[in-house]
Every structure is written in C-alpha cells, then in structure tokens.
N, C-alpha and C positions, 0 to 999 in steps of 0.2 A: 606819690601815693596812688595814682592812679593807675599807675603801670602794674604795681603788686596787686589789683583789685583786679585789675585786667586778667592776670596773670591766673590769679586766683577761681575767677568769673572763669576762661581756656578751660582749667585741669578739671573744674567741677563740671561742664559739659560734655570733655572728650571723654570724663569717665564714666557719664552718664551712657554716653554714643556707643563706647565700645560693651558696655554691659549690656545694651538695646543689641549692640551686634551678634554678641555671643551668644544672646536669648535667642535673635534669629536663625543664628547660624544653626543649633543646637535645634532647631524646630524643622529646620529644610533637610538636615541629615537625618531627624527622625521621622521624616513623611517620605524621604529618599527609601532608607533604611526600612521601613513599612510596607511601603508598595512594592519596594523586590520582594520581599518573604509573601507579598500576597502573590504577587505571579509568578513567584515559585514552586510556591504549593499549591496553585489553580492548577499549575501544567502538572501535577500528579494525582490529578484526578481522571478518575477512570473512566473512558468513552465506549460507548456502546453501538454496534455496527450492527445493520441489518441486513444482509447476502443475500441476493437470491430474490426467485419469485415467486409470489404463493399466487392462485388467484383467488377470485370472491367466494369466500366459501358460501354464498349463497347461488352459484353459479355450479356447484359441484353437482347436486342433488338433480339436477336437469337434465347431466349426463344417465342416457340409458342405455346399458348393457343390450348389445343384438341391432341397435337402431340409430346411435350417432354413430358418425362416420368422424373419420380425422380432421377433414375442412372444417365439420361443426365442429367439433369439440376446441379446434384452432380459433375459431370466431368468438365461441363461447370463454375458453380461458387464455389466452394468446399464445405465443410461441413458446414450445418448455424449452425449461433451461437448460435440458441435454436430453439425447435419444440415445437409447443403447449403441453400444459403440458396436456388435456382431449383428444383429438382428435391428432392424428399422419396427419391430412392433412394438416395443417399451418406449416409455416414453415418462420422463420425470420433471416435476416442477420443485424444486429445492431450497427452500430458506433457510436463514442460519441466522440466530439473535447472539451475537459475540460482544466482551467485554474485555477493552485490552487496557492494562493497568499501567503500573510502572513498571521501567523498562522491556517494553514491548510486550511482557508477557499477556498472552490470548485465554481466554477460557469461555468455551460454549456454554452460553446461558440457554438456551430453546436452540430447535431444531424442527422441522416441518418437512416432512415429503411427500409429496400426491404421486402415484406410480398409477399410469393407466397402461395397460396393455390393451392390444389390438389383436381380432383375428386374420385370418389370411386375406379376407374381404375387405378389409379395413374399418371394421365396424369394432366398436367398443365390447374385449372380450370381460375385464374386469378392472373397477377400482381401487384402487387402496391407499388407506392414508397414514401415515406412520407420523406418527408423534413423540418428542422427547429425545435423550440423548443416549439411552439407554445404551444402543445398539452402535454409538459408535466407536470409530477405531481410529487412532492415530497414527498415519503412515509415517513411517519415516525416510525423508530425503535423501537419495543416494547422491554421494559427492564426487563419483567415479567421473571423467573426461573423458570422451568418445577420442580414440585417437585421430587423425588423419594425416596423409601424405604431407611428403616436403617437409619444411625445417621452420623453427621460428624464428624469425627476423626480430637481430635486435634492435635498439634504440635508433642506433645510428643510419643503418641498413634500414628502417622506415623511414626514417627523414631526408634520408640522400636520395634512395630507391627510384626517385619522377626524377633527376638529376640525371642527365646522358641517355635515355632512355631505357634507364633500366640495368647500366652495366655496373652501378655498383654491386649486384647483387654477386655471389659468390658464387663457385662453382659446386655442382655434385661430382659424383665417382667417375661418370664418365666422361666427364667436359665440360659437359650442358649447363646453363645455366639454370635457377631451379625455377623457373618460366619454360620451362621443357624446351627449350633450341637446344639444338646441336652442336656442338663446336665447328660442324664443317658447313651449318646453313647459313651462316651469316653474311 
C-alpha cells in the first residue's frame, strides 16, 4: 500500500511542479515578449539634433557696426561656421534644430543664422539675423560619377595586383601596363 501512496504522493507533486513551471514559463515569455515591444517602440521615437553654432545672443548686441574689427568679433563670438566661399567679407554662424523620425526621415524644426558682413578695413559693415525656416530650400544630391583615367580592377585583379609586383594587372592598347610602363621599359 505504500508504494500506491508513494505513487500517488509523485503525480500530485510533479503536477503540481509542472503547473508552477508553465505559470513560470508563461511569465518570462511575457516580460520576454514586453521588453522587445518596449525597445522596439523606444527605437521609433523621434531624436532631435541641434547643427551648428549660434553664439550668446547676449554677445551680439556688443557688436558695433564701423568699430569691431574681425579679431574682436572672433573673440567675442568664436569662429563661424563658414565664410563666404568668393569673398572673405561675409561671414555666417548657422544652426539648425532637426527632428529625425522613422526611418531616417529629417524635418527642420528651427533654423538660426547671424550673417555679419565686413567692410574692406575689416570693420564690422552690417548684422543680420535670420530666423525660422521660411526661406529654406532643399537641395538635391547629384548622383552623377566624376569619371577618371585607367580601367576598374576587378575582384581578383585587386587581390592578386601586390602578387609579382604588379604583373597581374592587364594590358592597355598599347602594351603598357595600366601603371603606365611601356612594354619596352621593363
């Protein structure tokens, strides 16, 4: 009788075990299952970038038209973020408050630029501060290839190419190899 009690005492444990297991089991797939969908949908949330340099706009107002010179105005707001690319008398500090979303797409939230121009002396001829996005434009990327000389090497012809000093490379029209030798300097 003891054996059946035995027996008995097993299946009402192991079914207790495996009901505690499945409860488990069914808890760690759902904190599993949870935590991906939460850093799934953290990662498509939208980041916000800030470009560029603005300086203190308590530092602007100091600048005076006829009487800063470029060093002061460099001391006072530090180096701009780019100088007219024809003329060295322009001179722009540019920021840009962007919001890039899912997949990758960008859109301009704010925009900031301080343009000071200079006269021939180098003295401060005018400021100006542009604000907002009104005015801008979106360029688009030429995807054109600048050609240039000689041939593409393929796969092999790079891998081999340091291999004999070069001689796997193949010939051009005239002989030469396309490392410009001659057929007759060698």
């Amino acid at each position: 009788m003891s054996s059946s009690t035995d027996a008995a005492n097993r299946t009402a444990r192991f079914g207790l075990a495996s009901r505690c297991d499945r409860r488990l089991r069914l808890l760690g797939f759902g904190l599993a299952l949870g935590l991906t969908a939460g850093i799934g949908l953290g990662g498509c949330a939208p980041t916000v970038n800030v470009h560029g340099h603005m300086p203190n706009p308590d530092a602007v107002p100091e600048l005076k038209v006829g009487s800063t010179n470029r060093d002061q105005v460099r001391e006072l707001l530090g180096s701009p973020t780019s100088i007219a690319t024809f003329d060295d008398k322009r001179w722009y500090y540019i920021s840009r408050k962007t919001e890039t979303g899912s997949f990758d797409r960008k859109q301009l939230l704010d925009q900031e630029i301080l343009v000071i121009d200079f006269d021939d002396g180098g003295f401060v001829k005018a400021v100006d501060v542009q604000k907002g996005t009104e005015k801008t434009q979106d360029v688009a990327m030429v995807s054109r290839i600048t050609p240039t000389k000689g041939r593409e090497l393929g796969f092999f012809e790079q891998v081999l190419g340091n291999f004999g000093g070069g001689r796997v490379a193949k010939k051009n029209k005239d002989g030469g190899d396309i490392l410009g030798r001659s057929p007759t300097r060698r």
